[in-house]
C-alpha positions as CSV (number, residue, x, y, z in Angstrom):
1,X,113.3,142.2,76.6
2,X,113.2,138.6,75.3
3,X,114.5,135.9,76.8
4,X,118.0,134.8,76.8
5,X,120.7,132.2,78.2
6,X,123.4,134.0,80.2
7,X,127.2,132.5,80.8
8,X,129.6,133.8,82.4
9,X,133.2,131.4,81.1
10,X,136.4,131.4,83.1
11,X,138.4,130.6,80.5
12,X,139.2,130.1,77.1
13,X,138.3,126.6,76.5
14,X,135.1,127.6,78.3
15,X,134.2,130.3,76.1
16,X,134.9,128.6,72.9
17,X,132.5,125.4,73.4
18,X,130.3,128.0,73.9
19,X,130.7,129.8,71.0
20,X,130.2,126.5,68.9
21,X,126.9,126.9,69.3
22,X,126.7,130.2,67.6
23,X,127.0,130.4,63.8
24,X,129.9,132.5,62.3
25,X,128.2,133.2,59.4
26,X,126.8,135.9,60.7
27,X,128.4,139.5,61.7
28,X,129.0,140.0,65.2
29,X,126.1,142.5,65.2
30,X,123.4,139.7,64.6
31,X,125.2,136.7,65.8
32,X,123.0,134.3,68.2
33,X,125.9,134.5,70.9
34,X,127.0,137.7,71.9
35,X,129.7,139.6,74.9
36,X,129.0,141.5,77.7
37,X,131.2,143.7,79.5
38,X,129.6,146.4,81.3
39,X,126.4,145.8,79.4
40,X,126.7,149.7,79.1
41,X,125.4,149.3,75.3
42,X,123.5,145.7,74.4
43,X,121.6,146.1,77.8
44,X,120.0,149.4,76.0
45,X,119.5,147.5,72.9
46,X,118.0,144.8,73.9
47,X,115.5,146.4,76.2
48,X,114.7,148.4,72.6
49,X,114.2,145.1,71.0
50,X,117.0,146.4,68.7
51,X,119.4,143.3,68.7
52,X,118.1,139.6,69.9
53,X,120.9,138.0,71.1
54,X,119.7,134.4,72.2
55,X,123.1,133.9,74.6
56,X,125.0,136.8,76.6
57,X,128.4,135.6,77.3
58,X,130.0,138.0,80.5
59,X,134.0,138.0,79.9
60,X,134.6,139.6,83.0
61,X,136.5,136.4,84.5
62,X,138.5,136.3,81.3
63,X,142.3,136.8,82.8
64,X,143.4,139.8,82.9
65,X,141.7,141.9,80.6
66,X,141.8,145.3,82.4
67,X,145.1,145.9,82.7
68,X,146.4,149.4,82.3
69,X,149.8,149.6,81.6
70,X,152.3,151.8,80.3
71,X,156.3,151.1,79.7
72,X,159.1,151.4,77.2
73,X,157.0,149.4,74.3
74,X,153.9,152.2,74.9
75,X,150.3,151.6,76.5
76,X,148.4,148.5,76.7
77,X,144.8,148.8,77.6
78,X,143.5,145.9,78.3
79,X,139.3,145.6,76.6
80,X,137.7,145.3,80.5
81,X,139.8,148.4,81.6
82,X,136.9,150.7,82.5
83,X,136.7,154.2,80.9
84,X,137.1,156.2,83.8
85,X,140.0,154.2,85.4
86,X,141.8,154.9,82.2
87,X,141.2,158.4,81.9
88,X,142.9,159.3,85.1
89,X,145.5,157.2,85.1
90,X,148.5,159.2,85.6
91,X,150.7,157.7,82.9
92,X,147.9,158.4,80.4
93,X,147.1,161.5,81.3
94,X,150.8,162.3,80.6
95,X,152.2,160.8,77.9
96,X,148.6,159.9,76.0
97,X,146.6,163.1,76.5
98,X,144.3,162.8,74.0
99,X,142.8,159.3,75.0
100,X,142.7,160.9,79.1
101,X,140.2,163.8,77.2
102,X,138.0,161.6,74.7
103,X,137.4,159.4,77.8
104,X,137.0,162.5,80.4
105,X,134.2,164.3,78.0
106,X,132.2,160.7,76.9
107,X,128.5,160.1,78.7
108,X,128.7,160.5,82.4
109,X,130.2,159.6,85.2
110,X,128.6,156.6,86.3
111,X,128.3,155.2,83.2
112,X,132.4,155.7,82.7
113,X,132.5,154.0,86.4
114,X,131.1,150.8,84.4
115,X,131.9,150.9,80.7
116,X,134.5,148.7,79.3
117,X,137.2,150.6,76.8
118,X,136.7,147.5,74.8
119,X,133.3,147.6,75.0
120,X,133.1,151.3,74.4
121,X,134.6,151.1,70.3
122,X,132.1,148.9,69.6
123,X,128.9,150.7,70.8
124,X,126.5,151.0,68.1
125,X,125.3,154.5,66.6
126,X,122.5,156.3,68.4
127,X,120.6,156.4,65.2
128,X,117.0,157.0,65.8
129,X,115.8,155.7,63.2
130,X,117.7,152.5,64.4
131,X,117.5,152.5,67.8
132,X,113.1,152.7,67.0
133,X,112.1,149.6,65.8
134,X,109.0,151.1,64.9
135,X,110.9,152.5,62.0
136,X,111.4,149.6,59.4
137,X,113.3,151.4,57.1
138,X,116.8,150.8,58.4
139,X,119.7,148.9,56.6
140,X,121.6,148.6,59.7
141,X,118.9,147.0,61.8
142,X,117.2,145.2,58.7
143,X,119.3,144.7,55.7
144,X,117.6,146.2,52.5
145,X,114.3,147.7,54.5
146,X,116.0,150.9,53.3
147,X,117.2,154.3,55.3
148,X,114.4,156.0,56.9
149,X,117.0,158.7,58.1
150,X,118.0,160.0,54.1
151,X,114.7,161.8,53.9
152,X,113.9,162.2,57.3
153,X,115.4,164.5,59.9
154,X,119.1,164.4,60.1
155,X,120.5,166.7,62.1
156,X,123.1,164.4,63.9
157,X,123.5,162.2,61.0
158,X,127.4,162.1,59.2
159,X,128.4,163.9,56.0
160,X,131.6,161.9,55.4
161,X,131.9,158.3,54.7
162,X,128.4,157.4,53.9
163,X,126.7,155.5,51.0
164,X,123.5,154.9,49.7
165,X,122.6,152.7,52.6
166,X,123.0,154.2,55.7
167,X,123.9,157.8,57.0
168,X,124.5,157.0,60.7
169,X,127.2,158.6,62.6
170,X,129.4,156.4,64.9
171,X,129.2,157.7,68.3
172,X,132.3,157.4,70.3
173,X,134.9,159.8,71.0
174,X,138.0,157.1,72.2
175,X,138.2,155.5,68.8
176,X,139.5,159.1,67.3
177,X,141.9,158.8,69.8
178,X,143.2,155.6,69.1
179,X,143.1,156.3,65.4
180,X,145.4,159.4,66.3
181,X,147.7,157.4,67.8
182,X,148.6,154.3,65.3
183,X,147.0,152.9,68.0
184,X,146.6,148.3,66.9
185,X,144.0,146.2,68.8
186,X,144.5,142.7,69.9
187,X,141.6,140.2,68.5
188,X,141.3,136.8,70.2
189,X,139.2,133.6,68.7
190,X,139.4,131.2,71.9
191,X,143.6,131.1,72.2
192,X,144.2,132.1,69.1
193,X,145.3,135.7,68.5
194,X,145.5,138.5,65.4
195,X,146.7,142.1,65.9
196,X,145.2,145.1,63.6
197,X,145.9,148.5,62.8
198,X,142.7,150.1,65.0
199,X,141.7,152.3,61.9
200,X,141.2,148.5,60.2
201,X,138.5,147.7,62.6
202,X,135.1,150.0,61.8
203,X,134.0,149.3,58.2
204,X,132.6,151.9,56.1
205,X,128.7,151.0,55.7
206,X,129.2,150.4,51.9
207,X,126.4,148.0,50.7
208,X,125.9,146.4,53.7
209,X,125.6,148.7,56.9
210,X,124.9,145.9,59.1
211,X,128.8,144.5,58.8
212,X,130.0,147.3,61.3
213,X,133.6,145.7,61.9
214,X,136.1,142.8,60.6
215,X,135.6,141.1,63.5
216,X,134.0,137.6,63.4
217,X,130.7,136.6,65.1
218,X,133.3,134.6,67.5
219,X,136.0,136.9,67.7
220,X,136.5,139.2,71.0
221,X,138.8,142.6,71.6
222,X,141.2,142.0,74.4
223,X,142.7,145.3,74.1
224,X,145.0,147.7,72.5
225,X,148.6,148.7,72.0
226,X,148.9,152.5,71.6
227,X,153.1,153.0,70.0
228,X,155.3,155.3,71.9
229,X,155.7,157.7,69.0
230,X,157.0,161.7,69.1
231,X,153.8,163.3,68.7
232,X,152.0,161.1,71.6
233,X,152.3,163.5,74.2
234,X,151.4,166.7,71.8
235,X,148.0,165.4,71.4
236,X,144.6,167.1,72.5
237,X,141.0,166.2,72.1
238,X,138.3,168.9,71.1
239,X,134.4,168.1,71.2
240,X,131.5,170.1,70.3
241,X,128.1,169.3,70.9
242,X,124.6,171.1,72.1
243,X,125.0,170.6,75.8
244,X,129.1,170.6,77.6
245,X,127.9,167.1,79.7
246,X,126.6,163.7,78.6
247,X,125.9,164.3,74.9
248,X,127.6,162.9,71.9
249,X,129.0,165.1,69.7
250,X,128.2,166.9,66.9
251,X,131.9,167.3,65.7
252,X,135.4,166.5,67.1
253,X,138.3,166.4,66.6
254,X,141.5,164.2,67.6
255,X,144.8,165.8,66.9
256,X,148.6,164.8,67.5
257,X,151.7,166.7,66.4
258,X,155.5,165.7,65.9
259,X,156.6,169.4,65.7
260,X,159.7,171.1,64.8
261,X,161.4,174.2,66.4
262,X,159.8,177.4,65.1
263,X,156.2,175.9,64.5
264,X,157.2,173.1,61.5
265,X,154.7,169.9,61.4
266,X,157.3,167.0,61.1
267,X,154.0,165.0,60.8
268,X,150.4,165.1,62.1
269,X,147.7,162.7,62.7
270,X,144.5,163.8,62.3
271,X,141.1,161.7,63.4
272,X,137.5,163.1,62.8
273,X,133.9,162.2,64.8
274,X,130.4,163.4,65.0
275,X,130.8,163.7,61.5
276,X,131.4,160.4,59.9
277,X,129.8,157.0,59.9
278,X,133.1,155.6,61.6
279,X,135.9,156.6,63.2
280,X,137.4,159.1,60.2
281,X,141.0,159.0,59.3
282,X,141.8,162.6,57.8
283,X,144.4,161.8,55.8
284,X,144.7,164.3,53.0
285,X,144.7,167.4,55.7
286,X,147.5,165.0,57.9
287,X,149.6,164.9,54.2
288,X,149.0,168.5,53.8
289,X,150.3,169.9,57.1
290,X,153.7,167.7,57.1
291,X,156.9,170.0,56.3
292,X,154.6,173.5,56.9
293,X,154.8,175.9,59.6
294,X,151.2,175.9,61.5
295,X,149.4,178.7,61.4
296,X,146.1,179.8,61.0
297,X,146.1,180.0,57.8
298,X,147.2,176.5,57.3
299,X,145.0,175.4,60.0
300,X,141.7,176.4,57.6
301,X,143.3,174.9,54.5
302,X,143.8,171.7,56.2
303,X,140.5,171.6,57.4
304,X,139.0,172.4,54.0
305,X,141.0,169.6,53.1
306,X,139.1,167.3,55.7
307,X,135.9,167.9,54.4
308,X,136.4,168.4,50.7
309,X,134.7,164.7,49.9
310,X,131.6,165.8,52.8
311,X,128.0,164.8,51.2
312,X,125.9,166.8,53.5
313,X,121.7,166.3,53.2
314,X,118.8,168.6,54.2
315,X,119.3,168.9,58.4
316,X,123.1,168.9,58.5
317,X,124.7,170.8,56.4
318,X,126.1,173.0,59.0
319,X,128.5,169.7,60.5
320,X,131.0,171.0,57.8
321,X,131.4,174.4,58.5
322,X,131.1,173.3,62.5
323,X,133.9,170.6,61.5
324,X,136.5,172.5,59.6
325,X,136.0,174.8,63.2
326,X,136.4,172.6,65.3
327,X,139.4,171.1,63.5
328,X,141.0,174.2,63.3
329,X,140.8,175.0,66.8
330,X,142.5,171.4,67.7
331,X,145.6,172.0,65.3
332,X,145.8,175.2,67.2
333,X,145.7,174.2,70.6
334,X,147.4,171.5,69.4
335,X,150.7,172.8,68.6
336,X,150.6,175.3,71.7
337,X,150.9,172.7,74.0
338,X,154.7,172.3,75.3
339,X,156.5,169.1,75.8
């Protein structure tokens, strides 16, 4: 690990004379001035001599940043609420289901103990071709060394959203959750503040793989504002992967359902991972299952739906078939559940 200056601001005006030193040209990913939270994630990296940040800023002391709260107006999560604290909270195990289970099933338990849910959308893909530096070939890491992993073995590598540049599957499972659920996400620049839709945040790697978010080298999450809407509580998360504990997943699935009497999809919401290079919005199956009666049947159309624009390459092919599964299965389960 190289050497680095560590601060740890109690407040705003704190943190932002400290960000003056950093550049903002930059994207967050490369910036000279970086956060900390649980560490969960840049700790690995930098250890890996993946990302050199040359200050680590710890916004634990920030206010209050881990609040979990749930009322009238829907659930804030505040970015330092930890994983695991969120996952059993009563409230969100009952009215936001699917957030309790893509939090439940993520890494392990100690590592949920300490991860931050803010911390946790932003964790970088588990690429190895970029988490080795010995491989140069790596647009993400090293813009325009090329993509060691389009010719190399890419079993766990995504077949939607990709481009010429990078193939690397975004790891997390709570950001298909959040994208289910309309959820927004607060940004904060020193005191000054900008909400977002959360399916706004993760940028498609496009040209440059490297600009993983619209987030500023200066700007921080401070958490997220999940709507009290109808299908909230008819919501379930489904992971597959090789191994049921610590493993990121080969496909998933997010689902939530504003249902009908007698099996009728008022409207669904429909979020995809394991099989994308960010957190996938699967919108054309979400447009075809409003106003129909779910049912098997309808199930595997919509699914066939979710994939039709898949690009699979030589190790992975089989993430489409295992996706249109595992997507069924959700929609399934999905609308079973009672309310």
């Amino acid at each position: 690990m190289r050497p680095f200056a560590y601060y740890r601001p109690a407040s705003s005006d704190a943190l932002e004379a400290i960000l003056a030193e950093s550049p903002r040209n930059a994207p967050p990913t490369a910036a000279k001035a970086q956060f900390i939270a649980g560490g969960t994630t840049i700790l690995d990296l930098m250890k890996l001599d993946v990302v050199r940040p040359e200050i680590l800023i710890d916004i634990n002391q920030l206010g209050d940043l881990a609040a979990i709260e749930s009322n009238s107006d829907g659930l804030r999560l505040g970015a330092l609420a930890r994983m695991d604290d969120v996952s059993h909270h009563p409230a969100v195990m009952r009215e936001y289901p699917v957030i309790a289970q893509s939090l439940d099933l993520a890494a392990s338990l100690q590592i949920r103990n300490m991860a931050s849910v803010g911390g946790n959308v932003l964790q970088r893909t588990r690429c190895t071709y970029f988490r080795d530096a010995s491989w140069k070939a790596c647009n993400k890491r090293s813009p325009g060394s090329g993509c060691a992993a389009m010719d190399g073995f890419n079993r766990a590598h995504a077949v939607l959203g990709t481009s010429p540049q990078c193939i690397a599957t975004y790891p997390g499972d709570f950001a298909q959750a959040l994208i289910a659920l309309d959820a927004q996400v607060e940004i904060r620049r020193g005191r000054k503040r900008r909400d977002v839709a959360f399916a706004d945040l993760h940028r498609p790697p496009g040209e440059r793989s490297d600009v993983e978010t619209s987030l500023a080298a200066d700007e921080m999450i401070a958490g997220f504002l999940v709507p009290p809407l109808a299908w909230s509580r008819r919501s379930r998360f489904v992971k597959v992967r090789d191994r049921e504990s610590y493993e990121f997943a080969l496909a998933s699935a997010a689902v939530a359902l504003d249902m009908a009497p007698g099996g009728m999809v008022n409207e669904a919401r429909i979020a995809l991972g394991g099989v994308a290079t960010i957190p996938w919005r699967a919108r054309e199956a979400e447009f075809f299952l409003a106003k129909r009666r779910l049912s098997p049947e309808v199930a595997e159309q919509a699914a066939e739906l979710a994939f039709r624009h898949a690009e699979p390459r030589q190790h992975n092919a089989f993430k489409i078939a295992l996706g249109r599964r595992t997507l069924e299965r959700a929609l399934l389960e999905t609308a079973s559940i009672e309310v």
